[in-house]
C-alpha positions in Angstrom: 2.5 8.3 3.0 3.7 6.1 0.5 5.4 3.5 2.5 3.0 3.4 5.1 0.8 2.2 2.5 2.6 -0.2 1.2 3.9 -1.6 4.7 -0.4 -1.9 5.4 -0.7 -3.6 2.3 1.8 -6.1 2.9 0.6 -6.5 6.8 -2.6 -6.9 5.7 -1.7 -9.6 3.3 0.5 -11.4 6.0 -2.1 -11.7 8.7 -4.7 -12.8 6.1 -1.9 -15.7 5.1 -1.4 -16.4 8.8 -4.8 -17.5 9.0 -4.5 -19.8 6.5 -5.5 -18.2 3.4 -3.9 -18.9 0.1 -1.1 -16.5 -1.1 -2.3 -14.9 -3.9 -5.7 -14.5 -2.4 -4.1 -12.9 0.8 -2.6 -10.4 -1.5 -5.6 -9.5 -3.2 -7.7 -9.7 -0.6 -5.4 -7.1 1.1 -5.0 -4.8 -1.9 -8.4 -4.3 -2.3 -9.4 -3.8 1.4 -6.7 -0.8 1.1 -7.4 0.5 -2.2 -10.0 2.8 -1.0 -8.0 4.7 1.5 -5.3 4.8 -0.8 -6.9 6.5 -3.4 -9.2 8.7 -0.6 -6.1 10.2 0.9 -4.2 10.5 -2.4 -7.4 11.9 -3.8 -7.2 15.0 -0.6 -4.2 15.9 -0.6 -3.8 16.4 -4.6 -7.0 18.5 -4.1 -5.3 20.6 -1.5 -2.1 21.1 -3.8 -4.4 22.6 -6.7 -4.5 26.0 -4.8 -0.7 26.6 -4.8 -0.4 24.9 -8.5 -2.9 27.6 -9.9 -1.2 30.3 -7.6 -1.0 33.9 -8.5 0.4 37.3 -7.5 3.6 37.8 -5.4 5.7 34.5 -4.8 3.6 32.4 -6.6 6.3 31.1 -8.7 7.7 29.6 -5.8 4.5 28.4 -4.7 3.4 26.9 -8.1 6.9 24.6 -7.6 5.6 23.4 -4.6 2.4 22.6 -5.0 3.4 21.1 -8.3 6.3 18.6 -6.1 3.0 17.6 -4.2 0.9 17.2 -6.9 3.4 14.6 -8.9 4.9 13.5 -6.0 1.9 12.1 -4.1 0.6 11.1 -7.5 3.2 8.8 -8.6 3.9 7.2 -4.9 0.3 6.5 -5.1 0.6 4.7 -8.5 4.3 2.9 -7.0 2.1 1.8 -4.0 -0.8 0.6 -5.7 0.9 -1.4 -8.6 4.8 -1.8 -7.6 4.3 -2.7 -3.9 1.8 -5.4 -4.1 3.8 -6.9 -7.6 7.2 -6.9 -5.4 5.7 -8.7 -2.6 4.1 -11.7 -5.2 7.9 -11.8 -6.8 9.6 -12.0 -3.8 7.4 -14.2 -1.2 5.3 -16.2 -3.2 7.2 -19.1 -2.6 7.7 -18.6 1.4 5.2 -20.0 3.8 3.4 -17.5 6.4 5.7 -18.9 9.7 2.2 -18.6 11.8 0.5 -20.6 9.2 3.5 -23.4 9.6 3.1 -22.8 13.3 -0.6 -23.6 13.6 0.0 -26.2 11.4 2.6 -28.0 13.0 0.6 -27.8 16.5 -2.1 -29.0 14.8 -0.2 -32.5 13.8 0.5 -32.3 17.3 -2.7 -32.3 18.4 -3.7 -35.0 16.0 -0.8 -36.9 17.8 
């Protein structure tokens, strides 16, 4: 769930660049067109955890560990997704050029030519 965030995210913010949009505003841009499915599906499935978290009666120790793995789990690769994804990607590529946007460009001079 996690990575398939972040690998959206990051998507997101490459096609935005590949059209020619500024780095830092392809990033953003993409963060928040995904923050609200983020937090949606991280939002369901703690919900559904609550039931085995607050378990009772036969096995529910071993329920209660379960539903407590989900619970942090989901939470905290919700949190890495949101914050340590998008932060990673600025760090790393913020100095690299999109290669569509340097291939439009370049057939553009061409053009121009």
């Amino acid at each position: 769930l996690a990575a398939k965030n972040g690998i959206l995210i990051v998507e997101f913010a490459n096609q935005l660049r590949d059209k020619g949009i500024a780095f830092e505003e392809a990033l953003i841009n993409a963060s928040k067109q995904r923050l609200r499915p983020i937090v949606m599906t991280t939002f369901t499935t703690v919900t559904s955890a609550i039931p085995l978290v607050l378990a009772v009666g036969p096995g529910a120790e071993s329920r209660m560990v379960i539903g407590v793995v989900i619970f942090a789990g989901v939470s905290l690769a919700s949190i890495f997704t949101l914050f340590i994804v998008p932060g990673a990607y600025y760090w790393l590529c913020r100095n690299t050029g999109s290669p569509q946007a340097i291939a439009n460009e370049i057939e553009k001079l061409e053009q121009q030519d």
